[in-house]
Backbone bond lengths (Angstrom), bond angles and torsions (degrees), N, CA, C in turn:
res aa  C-N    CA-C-N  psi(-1)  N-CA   C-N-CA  omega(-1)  CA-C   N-CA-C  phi
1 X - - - 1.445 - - 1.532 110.76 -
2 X 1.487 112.15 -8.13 1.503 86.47 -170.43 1.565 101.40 -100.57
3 X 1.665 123.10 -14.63 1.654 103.12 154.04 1.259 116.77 -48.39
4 X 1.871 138.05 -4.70 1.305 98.93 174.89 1.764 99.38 -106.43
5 X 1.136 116.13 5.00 1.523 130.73 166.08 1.818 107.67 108.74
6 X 1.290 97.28 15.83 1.781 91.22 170.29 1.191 112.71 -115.74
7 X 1.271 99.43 126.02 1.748 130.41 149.18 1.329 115.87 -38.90
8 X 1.160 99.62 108.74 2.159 105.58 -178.85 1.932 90.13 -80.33
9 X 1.184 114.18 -55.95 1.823 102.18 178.57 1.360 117.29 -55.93
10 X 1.321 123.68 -31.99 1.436 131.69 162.67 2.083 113.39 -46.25
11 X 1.356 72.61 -65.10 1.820 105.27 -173.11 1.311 99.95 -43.40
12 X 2.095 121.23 -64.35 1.841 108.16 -151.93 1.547 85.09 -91.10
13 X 1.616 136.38 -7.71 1.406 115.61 175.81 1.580 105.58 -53.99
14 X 1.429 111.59 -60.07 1.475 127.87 -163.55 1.729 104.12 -35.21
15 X 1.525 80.48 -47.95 1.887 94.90 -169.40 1.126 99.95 -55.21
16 X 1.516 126.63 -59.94 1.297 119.54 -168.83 1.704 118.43 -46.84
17 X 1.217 103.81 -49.80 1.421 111.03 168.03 1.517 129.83 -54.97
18 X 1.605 115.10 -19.18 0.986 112.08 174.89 2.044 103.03 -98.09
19 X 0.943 92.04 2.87 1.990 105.54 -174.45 1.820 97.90 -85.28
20 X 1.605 108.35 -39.47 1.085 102.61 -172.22 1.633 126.77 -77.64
21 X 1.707 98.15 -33.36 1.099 134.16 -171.34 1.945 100.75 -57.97
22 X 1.526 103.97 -61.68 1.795 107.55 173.41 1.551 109.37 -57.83
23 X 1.499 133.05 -50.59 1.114 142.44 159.91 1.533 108.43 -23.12
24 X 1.067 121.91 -57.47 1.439 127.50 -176.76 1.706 114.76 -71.12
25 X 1.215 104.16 -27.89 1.238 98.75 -169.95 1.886 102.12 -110.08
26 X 0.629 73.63 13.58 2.110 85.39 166.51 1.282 99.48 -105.98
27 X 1.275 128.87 -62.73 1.684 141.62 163.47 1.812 112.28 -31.23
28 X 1.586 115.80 -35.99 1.241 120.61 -163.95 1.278 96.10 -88.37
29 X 1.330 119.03 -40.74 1.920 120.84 -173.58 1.078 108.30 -100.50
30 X 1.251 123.32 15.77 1.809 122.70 157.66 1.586 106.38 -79.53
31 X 1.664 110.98 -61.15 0.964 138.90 -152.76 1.345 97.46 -65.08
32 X 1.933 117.43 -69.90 1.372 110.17 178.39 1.870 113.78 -58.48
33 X 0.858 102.46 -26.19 1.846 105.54 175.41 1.505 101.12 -54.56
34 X 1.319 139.31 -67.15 0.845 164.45 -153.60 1.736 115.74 -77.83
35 X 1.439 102.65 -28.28 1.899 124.18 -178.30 1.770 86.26 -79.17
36 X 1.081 112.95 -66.61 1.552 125.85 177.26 1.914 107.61 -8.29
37 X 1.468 103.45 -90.09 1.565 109.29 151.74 1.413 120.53 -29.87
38 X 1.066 142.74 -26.49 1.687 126.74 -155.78 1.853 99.21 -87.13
39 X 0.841 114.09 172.31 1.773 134.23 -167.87 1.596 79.23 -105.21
40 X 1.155 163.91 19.56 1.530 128.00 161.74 1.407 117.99 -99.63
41 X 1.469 109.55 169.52 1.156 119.56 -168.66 1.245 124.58 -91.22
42 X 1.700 120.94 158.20 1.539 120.54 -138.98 1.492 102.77 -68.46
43 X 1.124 132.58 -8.72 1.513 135.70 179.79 1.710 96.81 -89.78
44 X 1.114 136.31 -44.70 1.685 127.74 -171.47 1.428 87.60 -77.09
45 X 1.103 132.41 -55.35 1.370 121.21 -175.87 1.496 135.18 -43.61
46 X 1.705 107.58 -36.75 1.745 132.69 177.00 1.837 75.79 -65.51
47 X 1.150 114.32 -85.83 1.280 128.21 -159.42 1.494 122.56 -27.30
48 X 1.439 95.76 -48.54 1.433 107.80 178.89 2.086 112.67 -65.57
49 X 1.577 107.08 -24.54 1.410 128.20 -156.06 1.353 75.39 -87.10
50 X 1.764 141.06 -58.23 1.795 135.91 -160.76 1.199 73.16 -70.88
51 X 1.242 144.04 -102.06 1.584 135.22 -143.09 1.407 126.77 -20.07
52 X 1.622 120.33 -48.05 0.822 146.00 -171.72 1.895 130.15 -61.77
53 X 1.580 80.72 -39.32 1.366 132.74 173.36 1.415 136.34 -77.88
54 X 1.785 98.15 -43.14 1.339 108.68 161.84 1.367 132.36 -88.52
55 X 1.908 101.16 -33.16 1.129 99.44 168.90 1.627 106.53 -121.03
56 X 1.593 119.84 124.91 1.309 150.38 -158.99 1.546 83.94 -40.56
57 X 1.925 91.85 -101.25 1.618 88.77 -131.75 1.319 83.33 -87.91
58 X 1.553 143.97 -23.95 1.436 134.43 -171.57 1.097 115.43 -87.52
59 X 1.471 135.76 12.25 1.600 141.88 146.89 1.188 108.74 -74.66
60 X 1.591 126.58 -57.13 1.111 117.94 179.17 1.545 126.06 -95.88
61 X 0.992 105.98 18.81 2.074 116.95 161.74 1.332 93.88 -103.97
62 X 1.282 145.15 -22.53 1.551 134.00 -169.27 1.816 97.39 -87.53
63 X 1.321 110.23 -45.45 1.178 104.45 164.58 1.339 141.04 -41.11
64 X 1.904 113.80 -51.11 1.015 122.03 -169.23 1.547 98.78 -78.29
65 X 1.858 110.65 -32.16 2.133 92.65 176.83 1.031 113.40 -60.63
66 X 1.672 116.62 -31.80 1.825 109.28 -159.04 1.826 114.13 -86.64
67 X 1.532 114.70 -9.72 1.259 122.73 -165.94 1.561 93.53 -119.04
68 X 1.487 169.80 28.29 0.929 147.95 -75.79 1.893 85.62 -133.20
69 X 1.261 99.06 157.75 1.916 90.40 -176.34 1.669 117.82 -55.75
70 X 1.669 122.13 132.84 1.565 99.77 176.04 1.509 90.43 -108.93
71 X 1.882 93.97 139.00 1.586 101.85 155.98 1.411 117.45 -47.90
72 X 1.653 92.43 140.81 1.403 111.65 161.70 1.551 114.40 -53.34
73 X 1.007 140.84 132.09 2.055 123.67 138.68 0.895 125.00 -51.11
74 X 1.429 109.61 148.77 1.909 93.69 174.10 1.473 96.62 -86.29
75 X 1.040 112.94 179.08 1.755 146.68 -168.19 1.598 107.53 -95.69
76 X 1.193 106.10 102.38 1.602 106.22 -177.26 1.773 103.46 -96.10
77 X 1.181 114.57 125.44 1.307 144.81 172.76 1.202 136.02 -69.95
């Protein structure tokens, strides 16, 4: 590869960075998808949204352990 002038250590770093980069942003629209639903209040919520925001993927993976999806009930009739 490098007669055609690319760097394979150049090359799978990039990748990685672009691996992390989608990772994060699947992580970001789970999490805010998911904040949407929660019962807290509009200040934990801002808060939780800078956290999320500031820090990539461990704002919004800390989110998704500590808030985790709750089943629906079913609907008794």
């Amino acid at each position: 590869m490098d007669k055609l002038g690319i760097n394979i250590a150049l090359l799978s770093l990039q990748l990685f960075y672009l691996l992390l980069l989608v990772i994060w942003v699947i992580l970001l629209f789970s999490a805010l998808h998911r904040l949407r639903g929660t019962e807290l209040t509009e200040l934990e919520r801002g808060l939780w949204v800078i956290v999320t925001l500031l820090l990539p993927i461990i704002g919004a993976a800390t989110f998704l352990y500590l808030h985790p999806r709750v089943q629906k009930s079913a609907r008794s009739f």
